[in-house]
BALOBA-1460 file (C-alpha; in Angstrom, 3 decimals):
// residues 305
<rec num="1" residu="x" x="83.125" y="117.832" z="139.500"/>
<rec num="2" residu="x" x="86.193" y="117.440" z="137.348"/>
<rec num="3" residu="x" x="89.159" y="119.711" z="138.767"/>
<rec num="4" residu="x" x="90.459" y="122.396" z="136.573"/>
<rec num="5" residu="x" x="93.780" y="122.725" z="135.314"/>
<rec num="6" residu="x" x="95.122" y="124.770" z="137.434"/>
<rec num="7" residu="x" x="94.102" y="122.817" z="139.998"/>
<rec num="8" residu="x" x="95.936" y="120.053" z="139.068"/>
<rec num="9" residu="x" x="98.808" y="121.991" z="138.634"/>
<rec num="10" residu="x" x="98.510" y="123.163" z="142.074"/>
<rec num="11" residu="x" x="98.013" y="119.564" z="142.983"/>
<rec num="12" residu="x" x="101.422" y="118.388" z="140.717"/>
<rec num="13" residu="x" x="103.463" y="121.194" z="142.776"/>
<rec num="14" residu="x" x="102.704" y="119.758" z="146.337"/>
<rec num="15" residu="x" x="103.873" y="116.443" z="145.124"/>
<rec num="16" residu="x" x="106.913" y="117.967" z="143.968"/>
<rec num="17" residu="x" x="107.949" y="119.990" z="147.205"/>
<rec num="18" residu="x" x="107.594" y="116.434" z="148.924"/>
<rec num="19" residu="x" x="109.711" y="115.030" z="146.663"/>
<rec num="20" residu="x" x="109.167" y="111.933" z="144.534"/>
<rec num="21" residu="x" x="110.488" y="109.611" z="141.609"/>
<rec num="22" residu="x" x="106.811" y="108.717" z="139.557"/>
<rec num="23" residu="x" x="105.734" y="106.243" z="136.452"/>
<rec num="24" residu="x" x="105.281" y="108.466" z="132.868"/>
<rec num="25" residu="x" x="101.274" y="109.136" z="132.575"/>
<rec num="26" residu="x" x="99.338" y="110.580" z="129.893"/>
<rec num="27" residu="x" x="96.420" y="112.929" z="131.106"/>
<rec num="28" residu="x" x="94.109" y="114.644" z="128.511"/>
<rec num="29" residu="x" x="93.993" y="118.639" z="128.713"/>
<rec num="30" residu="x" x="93.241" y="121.576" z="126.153"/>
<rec num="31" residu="x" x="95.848" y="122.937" z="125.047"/>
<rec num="32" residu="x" x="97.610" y="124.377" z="121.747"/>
<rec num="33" residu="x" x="99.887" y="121.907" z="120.327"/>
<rec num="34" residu="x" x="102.785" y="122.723" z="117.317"/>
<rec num="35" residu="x" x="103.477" y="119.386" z="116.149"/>
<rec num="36" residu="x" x="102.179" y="116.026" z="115.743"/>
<rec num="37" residu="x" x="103.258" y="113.306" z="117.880"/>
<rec num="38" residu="x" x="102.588" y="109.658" z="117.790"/>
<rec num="39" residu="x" x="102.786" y="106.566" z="119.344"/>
<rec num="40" residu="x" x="105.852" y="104.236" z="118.008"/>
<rec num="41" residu="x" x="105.018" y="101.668" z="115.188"/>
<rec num="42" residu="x" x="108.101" y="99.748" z="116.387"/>
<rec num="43" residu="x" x="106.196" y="98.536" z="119.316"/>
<rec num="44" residu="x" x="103.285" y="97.520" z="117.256"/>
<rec num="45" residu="x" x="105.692" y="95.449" z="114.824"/>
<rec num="46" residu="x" x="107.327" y="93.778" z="117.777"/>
<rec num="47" residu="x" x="105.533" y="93.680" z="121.053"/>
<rec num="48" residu="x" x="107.494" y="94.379" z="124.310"/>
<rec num="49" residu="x" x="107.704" y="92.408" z="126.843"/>
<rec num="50" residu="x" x="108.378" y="93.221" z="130.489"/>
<rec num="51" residu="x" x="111.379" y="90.699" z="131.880"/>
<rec num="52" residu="x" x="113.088" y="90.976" z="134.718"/>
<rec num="53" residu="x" x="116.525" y="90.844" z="136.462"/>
<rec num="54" residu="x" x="116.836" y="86.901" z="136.750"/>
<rec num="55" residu="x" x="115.842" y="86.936" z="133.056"/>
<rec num="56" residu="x" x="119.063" y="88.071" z="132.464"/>
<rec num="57" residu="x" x="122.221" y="86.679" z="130.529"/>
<rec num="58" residu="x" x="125.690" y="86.876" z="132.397"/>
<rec num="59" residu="x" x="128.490" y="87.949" z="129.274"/>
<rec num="60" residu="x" x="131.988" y="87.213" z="129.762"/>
<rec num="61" residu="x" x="132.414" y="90.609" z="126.854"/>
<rec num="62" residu="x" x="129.993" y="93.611" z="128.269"/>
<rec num="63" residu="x" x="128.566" y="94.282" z="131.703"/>
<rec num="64" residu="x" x="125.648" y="95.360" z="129.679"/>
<rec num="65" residu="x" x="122.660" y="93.771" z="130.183"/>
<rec num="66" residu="x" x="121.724" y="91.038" z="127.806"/>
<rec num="67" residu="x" x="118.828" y="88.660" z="127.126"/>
<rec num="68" residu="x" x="119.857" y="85.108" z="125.535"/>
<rec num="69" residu="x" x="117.190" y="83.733" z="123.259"/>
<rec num="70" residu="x" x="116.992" y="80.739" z="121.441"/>
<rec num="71" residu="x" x="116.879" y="79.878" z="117.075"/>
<rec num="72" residu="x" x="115.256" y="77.939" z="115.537"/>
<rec num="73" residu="x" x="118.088" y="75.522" z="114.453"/>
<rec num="74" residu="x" x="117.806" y="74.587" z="109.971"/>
<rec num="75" residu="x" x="117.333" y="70.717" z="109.583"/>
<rec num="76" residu="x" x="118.630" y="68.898" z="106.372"/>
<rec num="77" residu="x" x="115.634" y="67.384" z="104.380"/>
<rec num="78" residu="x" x="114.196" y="63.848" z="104.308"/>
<rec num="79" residu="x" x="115.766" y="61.935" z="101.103"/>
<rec num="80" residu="x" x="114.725" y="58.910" z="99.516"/>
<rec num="81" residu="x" x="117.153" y="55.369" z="100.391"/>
<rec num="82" residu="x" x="116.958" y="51.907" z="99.873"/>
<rec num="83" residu="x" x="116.472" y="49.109" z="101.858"/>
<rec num="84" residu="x" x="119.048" y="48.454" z="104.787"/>
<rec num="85" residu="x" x="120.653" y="52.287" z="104.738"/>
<rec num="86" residu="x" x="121.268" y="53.881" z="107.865"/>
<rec num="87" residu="x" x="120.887" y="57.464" z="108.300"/>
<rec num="88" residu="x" x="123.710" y="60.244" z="107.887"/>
<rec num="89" residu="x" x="124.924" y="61.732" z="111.351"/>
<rec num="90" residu="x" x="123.829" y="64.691" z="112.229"/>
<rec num="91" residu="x" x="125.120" y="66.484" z="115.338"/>
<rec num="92" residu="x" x="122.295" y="68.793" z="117.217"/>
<rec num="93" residu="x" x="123.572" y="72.147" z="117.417"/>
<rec num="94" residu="x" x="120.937" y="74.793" z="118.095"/>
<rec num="95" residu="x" x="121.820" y="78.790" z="117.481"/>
<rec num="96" residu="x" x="121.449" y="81.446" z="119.813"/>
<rec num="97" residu="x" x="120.968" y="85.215" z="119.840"/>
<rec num="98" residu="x" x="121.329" y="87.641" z="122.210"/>
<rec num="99" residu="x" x="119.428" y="91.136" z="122.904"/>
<rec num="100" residu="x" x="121.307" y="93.714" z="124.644"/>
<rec num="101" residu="x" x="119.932" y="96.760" z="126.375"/>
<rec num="102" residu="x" x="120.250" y="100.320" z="125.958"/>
<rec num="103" residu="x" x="118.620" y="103.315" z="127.514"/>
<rec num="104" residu="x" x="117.080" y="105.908" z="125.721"/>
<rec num="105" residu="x" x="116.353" y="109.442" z="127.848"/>
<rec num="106" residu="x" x="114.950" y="112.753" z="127.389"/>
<rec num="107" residu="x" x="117.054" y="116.074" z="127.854"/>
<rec num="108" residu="x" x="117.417" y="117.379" z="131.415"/>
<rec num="109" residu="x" x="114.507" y="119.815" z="131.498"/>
<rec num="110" residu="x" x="114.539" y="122.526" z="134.839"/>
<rec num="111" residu="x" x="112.036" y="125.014" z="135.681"/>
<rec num="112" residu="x" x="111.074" y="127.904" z="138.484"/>
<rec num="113" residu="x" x="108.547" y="125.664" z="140.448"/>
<rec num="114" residu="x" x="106.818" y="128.971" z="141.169"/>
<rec num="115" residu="x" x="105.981" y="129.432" z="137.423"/>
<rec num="116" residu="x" x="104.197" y="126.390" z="137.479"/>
<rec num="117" residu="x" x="101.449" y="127.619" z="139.633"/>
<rec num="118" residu="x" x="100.618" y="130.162" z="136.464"/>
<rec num="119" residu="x" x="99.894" y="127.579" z="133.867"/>
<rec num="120" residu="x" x="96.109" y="127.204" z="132.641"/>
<rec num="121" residu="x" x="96.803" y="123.664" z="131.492"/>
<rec num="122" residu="x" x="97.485" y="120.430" z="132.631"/>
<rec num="123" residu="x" x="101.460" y="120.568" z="132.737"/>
<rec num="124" residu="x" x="101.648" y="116.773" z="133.369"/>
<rec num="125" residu="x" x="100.567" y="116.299" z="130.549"/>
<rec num="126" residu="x" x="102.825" y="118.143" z="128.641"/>
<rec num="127" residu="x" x="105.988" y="116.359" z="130.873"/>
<rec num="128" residu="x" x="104.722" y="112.855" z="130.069"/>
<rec num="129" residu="x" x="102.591" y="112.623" z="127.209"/>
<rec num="130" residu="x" x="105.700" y="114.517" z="124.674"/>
<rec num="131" residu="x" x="108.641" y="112.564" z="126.738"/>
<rec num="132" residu="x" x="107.424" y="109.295" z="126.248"/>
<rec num="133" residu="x" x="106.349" y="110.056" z="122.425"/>
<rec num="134" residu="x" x="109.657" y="111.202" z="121.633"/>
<rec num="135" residu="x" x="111.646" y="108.235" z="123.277"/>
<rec num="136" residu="x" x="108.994" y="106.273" z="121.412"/>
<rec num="137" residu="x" x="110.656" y="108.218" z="118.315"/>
<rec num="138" residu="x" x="113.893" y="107.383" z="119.056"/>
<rec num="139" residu="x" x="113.025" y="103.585" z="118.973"/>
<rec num="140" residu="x" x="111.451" y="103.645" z="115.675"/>
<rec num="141" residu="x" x="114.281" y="105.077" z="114.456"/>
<rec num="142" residu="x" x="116.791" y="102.996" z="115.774"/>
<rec num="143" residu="x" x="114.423" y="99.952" z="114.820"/>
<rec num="144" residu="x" x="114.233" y="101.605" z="110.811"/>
<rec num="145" residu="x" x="118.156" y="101.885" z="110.734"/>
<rec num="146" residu="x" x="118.479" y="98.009" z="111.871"/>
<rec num="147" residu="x" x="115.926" y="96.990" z="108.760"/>
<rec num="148" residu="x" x="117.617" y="99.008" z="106.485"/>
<rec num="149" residu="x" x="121.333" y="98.267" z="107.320"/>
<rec num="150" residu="x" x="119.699" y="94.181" z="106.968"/>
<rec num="151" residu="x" x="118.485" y="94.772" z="103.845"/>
<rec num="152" residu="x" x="121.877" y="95.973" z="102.350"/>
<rec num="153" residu="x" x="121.309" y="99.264" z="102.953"/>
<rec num="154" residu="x" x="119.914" y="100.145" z="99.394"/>
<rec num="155" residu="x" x="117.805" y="98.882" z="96.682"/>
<rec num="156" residu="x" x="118.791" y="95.583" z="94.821"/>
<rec num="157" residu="x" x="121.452" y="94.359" z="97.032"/>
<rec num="158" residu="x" x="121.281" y="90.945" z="98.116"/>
<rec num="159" residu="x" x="121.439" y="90.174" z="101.696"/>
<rec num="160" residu="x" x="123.955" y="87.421" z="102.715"/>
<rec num="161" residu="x" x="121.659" y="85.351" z="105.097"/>
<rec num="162" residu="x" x="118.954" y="84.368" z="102.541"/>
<rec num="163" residu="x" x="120.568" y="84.701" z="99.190"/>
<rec num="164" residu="x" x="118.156" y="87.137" z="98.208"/>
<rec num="165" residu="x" x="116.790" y="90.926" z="96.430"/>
<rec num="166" residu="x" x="114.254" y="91.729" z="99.672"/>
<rec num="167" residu="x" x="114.676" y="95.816" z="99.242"/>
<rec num="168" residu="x" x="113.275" y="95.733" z="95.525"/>
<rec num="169" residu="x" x="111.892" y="98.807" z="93.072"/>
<rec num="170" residu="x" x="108.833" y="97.786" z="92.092"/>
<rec num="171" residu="x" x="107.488" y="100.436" z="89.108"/>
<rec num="172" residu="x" x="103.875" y="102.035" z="88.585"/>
<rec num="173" residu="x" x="103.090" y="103.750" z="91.263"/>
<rec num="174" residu="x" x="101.121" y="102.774" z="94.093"/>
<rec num="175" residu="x" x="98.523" y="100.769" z="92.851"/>
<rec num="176" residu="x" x="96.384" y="97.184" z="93.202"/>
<rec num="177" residu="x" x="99.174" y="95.058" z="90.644"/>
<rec num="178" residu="x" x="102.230" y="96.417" z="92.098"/>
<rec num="179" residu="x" x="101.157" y="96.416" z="96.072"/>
<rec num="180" residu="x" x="100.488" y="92.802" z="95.147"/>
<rec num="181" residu="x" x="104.179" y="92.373" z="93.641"/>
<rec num="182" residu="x" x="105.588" y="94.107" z="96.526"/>
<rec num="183" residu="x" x="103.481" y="91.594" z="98.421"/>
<rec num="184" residu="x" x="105.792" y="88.522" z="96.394"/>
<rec num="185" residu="x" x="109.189" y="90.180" z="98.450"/>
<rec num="186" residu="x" x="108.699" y="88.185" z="101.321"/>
<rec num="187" residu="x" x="107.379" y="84.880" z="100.128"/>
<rec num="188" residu="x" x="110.385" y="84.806" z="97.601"/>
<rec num="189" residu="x" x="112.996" y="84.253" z="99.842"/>
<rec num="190" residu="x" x="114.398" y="80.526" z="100.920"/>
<rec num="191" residu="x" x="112.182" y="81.376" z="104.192"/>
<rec num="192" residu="x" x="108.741" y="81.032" z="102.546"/>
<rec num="193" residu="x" x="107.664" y="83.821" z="105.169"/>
<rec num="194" residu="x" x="104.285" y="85.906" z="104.719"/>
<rec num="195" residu="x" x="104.022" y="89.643" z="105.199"/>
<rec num="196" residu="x" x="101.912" y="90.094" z="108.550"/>
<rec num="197" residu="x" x="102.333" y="93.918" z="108.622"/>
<rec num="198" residu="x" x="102.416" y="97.042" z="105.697"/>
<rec num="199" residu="x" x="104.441" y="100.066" z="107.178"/>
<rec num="200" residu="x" x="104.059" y="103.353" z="104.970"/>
<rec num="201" residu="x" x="103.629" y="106.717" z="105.521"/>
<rec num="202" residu="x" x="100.525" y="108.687" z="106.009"/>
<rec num="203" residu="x" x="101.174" y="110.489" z="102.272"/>
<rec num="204" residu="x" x="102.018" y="107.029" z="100.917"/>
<rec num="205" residu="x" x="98.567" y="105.699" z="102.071"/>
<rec num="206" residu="x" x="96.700" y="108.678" z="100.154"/>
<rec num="207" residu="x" x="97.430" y="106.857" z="96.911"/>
<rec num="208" residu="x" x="95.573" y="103.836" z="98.567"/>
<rec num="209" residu="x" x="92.907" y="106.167" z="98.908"/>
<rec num="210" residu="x" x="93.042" y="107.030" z="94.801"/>
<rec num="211" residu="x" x="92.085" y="102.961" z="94.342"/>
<rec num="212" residu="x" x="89.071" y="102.904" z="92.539"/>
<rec num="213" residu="x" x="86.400" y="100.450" z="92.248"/>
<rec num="214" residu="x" x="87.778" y="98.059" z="89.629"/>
<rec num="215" residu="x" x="90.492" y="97.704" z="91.839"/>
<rec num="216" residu="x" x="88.986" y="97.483" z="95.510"/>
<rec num="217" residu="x" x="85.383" y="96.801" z="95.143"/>
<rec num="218" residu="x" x="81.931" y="99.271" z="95.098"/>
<rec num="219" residu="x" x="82.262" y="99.008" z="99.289"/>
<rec num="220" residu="x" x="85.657" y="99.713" z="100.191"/>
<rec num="221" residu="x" x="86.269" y="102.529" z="97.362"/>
<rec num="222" residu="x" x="82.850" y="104.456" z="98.996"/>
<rec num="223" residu="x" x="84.459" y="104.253" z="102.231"/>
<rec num="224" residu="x" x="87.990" y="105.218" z="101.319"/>
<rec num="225" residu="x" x="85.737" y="108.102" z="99.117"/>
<rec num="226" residu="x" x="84.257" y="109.586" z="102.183"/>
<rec num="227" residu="x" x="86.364" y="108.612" z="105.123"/>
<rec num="228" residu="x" x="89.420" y="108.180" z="103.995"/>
<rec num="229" residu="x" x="92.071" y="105.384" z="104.918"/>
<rec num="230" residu="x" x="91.702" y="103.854" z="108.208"/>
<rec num="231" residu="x" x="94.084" y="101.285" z="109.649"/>
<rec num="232" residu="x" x="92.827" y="97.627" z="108.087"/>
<rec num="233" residu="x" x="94.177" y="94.756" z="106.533"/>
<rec num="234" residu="x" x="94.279" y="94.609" z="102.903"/>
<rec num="235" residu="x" x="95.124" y="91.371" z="100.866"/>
<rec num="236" residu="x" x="95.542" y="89.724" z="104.082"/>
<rec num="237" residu="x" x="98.089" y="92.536" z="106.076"/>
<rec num="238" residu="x" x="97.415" y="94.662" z="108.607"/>
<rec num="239" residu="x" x="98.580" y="98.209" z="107.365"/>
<rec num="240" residu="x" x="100.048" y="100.564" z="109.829"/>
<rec num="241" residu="x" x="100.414" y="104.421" z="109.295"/>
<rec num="242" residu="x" x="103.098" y="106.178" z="110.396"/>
<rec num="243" residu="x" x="103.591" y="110.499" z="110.058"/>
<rec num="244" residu="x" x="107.726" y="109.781" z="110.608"/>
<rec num="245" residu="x" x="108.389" y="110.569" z="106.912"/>
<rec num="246" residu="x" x="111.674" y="110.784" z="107.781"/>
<rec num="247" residu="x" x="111.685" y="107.030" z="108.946"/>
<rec num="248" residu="x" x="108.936" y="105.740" z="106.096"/>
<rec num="249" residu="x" x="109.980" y="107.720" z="103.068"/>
<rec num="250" residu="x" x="107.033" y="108.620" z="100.432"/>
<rec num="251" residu="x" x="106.280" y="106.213" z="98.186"/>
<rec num="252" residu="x" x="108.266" y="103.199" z="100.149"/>
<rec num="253" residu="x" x="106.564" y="100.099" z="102.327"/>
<rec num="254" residu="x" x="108.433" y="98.233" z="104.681"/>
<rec num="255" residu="x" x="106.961" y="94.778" z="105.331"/>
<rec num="256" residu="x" x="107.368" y="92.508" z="108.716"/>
<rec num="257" residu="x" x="106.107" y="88.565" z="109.463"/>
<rec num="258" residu="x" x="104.609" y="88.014" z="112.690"/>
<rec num="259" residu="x" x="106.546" y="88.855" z="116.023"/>
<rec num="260" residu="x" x="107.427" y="84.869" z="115.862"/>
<rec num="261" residu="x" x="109.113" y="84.963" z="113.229"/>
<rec num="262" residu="x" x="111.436" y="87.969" z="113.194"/>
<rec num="263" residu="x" x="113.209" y="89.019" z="116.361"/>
<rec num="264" residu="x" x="112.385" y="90.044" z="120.381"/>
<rec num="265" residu="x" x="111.802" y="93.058" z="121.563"/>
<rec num="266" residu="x" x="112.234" y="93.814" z="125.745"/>
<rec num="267" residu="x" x="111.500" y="96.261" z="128.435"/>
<rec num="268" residu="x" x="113.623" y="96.040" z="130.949"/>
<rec num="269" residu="x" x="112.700" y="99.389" z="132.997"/>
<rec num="270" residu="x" x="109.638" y="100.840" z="130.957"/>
<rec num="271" residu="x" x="109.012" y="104.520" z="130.714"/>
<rec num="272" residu="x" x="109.583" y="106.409" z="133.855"/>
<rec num="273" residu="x" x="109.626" y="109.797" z="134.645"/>
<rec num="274" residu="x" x="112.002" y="111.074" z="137.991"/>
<rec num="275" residu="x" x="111.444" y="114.477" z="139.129"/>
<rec num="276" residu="x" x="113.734" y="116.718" z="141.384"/>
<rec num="277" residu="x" x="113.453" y="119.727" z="143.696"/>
<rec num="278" residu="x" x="116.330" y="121.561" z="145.124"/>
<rec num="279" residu="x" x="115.113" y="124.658" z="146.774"/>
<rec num="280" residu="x" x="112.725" y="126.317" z="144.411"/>
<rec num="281" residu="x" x="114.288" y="124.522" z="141.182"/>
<rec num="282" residu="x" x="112.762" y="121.750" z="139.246"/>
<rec num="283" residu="x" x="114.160" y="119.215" z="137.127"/>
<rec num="284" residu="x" x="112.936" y="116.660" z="135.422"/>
<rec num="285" residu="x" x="113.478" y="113.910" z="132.957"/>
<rec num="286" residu="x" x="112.194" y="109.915" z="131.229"/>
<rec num="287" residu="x" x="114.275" y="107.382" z="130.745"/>
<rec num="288" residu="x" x="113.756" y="103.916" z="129.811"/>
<rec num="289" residu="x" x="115.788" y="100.440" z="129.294"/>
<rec num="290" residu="x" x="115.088" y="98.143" z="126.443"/>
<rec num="291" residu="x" x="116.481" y="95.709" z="123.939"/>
<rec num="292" residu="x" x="115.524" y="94.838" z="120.498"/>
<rec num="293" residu="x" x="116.670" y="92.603" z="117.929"/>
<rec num="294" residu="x" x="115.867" y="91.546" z="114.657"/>
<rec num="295" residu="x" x="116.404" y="87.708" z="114.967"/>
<rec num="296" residu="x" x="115.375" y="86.755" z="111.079"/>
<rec num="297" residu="x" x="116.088" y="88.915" z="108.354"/>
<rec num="298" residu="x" x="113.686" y="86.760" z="106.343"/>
<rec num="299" residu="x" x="110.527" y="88.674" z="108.096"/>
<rec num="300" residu="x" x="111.840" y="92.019" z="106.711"/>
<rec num="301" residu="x" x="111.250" y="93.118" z="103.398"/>
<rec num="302" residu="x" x="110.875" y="96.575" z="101.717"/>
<rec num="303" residu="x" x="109.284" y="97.694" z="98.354"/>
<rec num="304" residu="x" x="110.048" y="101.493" z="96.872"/>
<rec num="305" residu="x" x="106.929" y="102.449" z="94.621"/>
């Protein structure tokens, strides 16, 4: 038999009178929640990956931890000579980049340990599950602000390392022609990249939805009819949908090439929750260390409808 909430609780509270530091968990309970939470799209767009101390970079500037990864170096082209010409010198230099690591935390949160022992739902729950979601928050915002600040920071300006518009107005609302001219952003540029992933928001997608059959076929246009959008890839990109409006703004799409191709993303110390008692006072807060970068500016492209 399943245990009951406040069983669990009960259960949570003699873990905390011993005493212990504990990994972040999610846990599934009934309970009444105020706001919608998701998980980040930033770690969807760039998969972490877990590295550890002898991974890391030694820099004569910081004491900040910092992962050295590195470029792809640009090669002059093959040309056409005749007979008995040597080639031009060409001295190997390869570029580097280098990730450095942050922490993002939650607030300091304390609490009567007594008044735990009242609540009817699962209160780990609550402690992990929102924690996390929120630092998750933080990421994709700090991610959004990079890709903007890349692209020139508004529409129409050109950004230095390619030569090129990639944060473009593209008119007539959301629809088939002008998705697929968004779509053109990416290739355009010196790179030749593809768009691997669509990021809008989940009022954006709604005038996906509108698409009718002329534009999406007699199968697709039932389906978006009755269910409504579910994450898929259309014209070749997987579309991800996102409720941070305040990130994704309506009517914009960010676009991203595959993880390869634009920058690293790493977890030094993933999500972890410590926990203190002193006397009958609880406190309790998530941190976590990671470092992202955005390597190629060429895998980042953004279309306002």
């Amino acid at each position: 038999m399943e245990p009951t909430a406040k069983q669990v609780n009960n259960a949570f509270v003699g873990m905390l009178e011993q005493g212990m530091t504990k990994d972040a968990q999610d846990a599934v309970n009934d309970y009444i929640r105020v706001r919608m939470r998701e998980d980040g799209f930033h770690r969807r767009i760039l998969p972490p990956v877990q590295i550890t101390n002898d991974e890391l970079d030694r820099q004569v500037d910081t004491d900040k931890p910092v992962k050295v990864v590195d470029k792809e170096p640009n090669s002059p082209g093959a040309i056409s000579v005749p007979f008995a010409t040597q080639p031009i010198n060409r001295y190997i230099k390869g570029p580097r980049f280098r990730v450095m690591f942050d922490r993002i935390l939650t607030p300091r949160f304390t609490k009567d340990i007594d008044e735990l022992r009242t609540y009817d739902m699962d209160i780990r729950q609550i402690l992990s599950d929102n924690s996390i979601k929120d630092m998750l928050a933080e990421e994709d915002g700090k991610f959004i602000l990079t890709c903007n600040t890349l692209l020139g920071g508004a529409a129409g300006a050109v950004v230095t390392e390619t030569g090129s518009i990639q944060w473009q107005n593209v008119g007539g609302g959301v629809t088939r022609d002008s998705v697929a001219e968004a779509m053109k952003i990416m290739p355009s540029t010196p790179n030749h990249l593809n768009p691997a992933i669509a990021l809008v928001n989940n009022v954006t997608i709604w005038d996906v939805v509108k698409w009718g059959q002329d534009e999406v076929g007699g199968d697709l246009s039932q389906e978006l009819m009755t269910r409504g959008f579910a994450e898929r890839e259309i014209m070749g990109v997987s579309w991800i949908v996102t409720i941070k409006r305040d990130l994704v703004p309506d009517g914009s799409m960010y676009q991203f090439a595959e993880p390869k191709f634009l920058g690293k993303f790493y977890t030094l110390e993933d999500v972890v929750m410590y926990i203190k008692r002193e006397a009958f006072m609880l406190e309790f807060f998530s941190y976590e260390s990671i470092g992202s970068a955005i390597a190629n500016i060429a895998g980042v492209a953004r279309a306002d409808f």
